[in-house]
N, C-alpha and C positions, 0 to 999 in steps of 0.2 A: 386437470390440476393436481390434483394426488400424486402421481408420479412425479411431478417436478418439486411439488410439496415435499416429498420421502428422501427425493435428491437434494435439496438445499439442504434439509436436516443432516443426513448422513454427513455434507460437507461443511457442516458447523461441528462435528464432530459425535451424534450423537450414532449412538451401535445398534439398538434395539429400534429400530424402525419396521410402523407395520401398517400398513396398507389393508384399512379395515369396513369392510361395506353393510354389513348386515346392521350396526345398531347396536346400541348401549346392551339390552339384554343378551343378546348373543353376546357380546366380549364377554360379559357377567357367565354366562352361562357354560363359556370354554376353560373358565377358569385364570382371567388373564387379569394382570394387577391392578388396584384402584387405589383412586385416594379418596383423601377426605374424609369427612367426622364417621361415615356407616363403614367405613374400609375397615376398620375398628373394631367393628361388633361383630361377634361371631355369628357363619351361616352354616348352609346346610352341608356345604361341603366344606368347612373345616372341620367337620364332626364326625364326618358320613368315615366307616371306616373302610378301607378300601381291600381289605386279606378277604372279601365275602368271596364264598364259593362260587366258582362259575358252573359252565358246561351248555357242551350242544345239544341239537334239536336230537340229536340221535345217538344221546347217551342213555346208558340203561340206568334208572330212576334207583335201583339197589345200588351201584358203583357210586352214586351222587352223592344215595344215605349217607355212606360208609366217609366218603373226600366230608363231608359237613361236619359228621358225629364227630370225625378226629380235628377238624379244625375249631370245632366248639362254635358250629352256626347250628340253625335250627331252620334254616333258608338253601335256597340258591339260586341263581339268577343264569335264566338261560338266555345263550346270547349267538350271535352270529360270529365269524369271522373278523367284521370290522369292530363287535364288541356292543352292537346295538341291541337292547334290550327288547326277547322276545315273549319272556314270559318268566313266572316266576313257580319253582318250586317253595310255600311254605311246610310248614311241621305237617298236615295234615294229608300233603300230598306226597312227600318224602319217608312216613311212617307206613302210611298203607300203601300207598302204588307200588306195582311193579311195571315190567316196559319201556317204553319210550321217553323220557322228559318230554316228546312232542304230545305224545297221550297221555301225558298226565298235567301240564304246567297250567298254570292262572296265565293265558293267553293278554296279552296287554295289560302288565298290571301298567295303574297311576305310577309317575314317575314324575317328580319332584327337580328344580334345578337346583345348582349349587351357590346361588345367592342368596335364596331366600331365608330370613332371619331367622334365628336357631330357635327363638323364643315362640312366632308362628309356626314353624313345622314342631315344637312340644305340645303349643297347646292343638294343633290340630290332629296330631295323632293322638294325642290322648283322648279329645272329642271322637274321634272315628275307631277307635281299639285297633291301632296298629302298631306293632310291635315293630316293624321295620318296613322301611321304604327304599327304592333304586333311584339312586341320582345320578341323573345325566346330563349330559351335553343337550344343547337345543337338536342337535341331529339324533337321539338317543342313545348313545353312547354311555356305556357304562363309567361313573366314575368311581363308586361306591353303595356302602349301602349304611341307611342311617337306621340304628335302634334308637327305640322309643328309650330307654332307659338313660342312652346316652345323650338323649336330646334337650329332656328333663335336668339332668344332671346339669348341663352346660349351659341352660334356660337361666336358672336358680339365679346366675350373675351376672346377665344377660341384661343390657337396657335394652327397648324396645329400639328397632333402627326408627329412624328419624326422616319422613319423607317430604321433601322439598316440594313445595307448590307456587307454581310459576300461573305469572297471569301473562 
């Protein structure tokens, strides 16, 4: 049915047709448009900012320092080829390590999507001392990275999202 569905569409004149199977949080989570009263409220990836330093498994951990210190991170997010996140260099592995990013990074950090309410990822980083989180796609994909400062900041004006409960 879908495919006939996308075709009638398209022949009513509409351009953006999309043929989508995984489910409400996956579109949420690709970054793809919504409506409605929460479409409104800022998340985590209207926030998250996305100039965060990257690099490979098999970058040297001082070249990393150096790309971070001049971009004014204090982070960097090691990632694959497709951009999938494989680990994270914070301050304390960027300050003292030398090496590999693969021998030195936080292997698996938590990654956060980018629907989630700005006001829940403030107050939860603030509960857990995180100064910045990676946001990704439901496949891990990097889309950004959210500071804690800027999370708070954007919190402040933030109504809480609004969740619908169906019987």
């Amino acid at each position: 049915m879908a495919p006939r569905a996308a075709a009638r569409l398209e022949s009513l004149g509409f351009e953006q047709v999309y043929e989508y199977r995984a489910g409400k949080l996956d579109w949420l989570a690709a970054g793809n448009p919504t409506e409605g009263e929460n479409s409104k409220r800022p998340r985590a990836g209207d926030v998250a900012r996305k100039d965060v330093v990257v690099c490979g498994l098999k970058d040297l951990v001082a070249d990393v320092r150096k790309r971070a210190a001049a971009a004014g991170w204090d982070v960097a997010i090691v990632i694959d080829d497709a951009r999938v996140v494989l680990g994270q260099l914070r301050s304390e592995q960027l300050e003292e390590e030398s090496g590999l990013a693969e021998n030195s990074m936080r292997a698996g950090p938590s990654t956060f999507r980018p629907y989630v309410p700005i006001k829940e990822m403030a107050d939860y980083m603030v509960e857990h001392q995180l100064e910045s989180v990676p946001i990704t796609t439901s496949a891990g994909q990097l889309l950004g990275v959210l500071r804690k400062g800027d999370a708070v900041r954007e919190a402040g004006g933030a109504a809480t999202a609004r969740r619908m409960i169906t019987s």
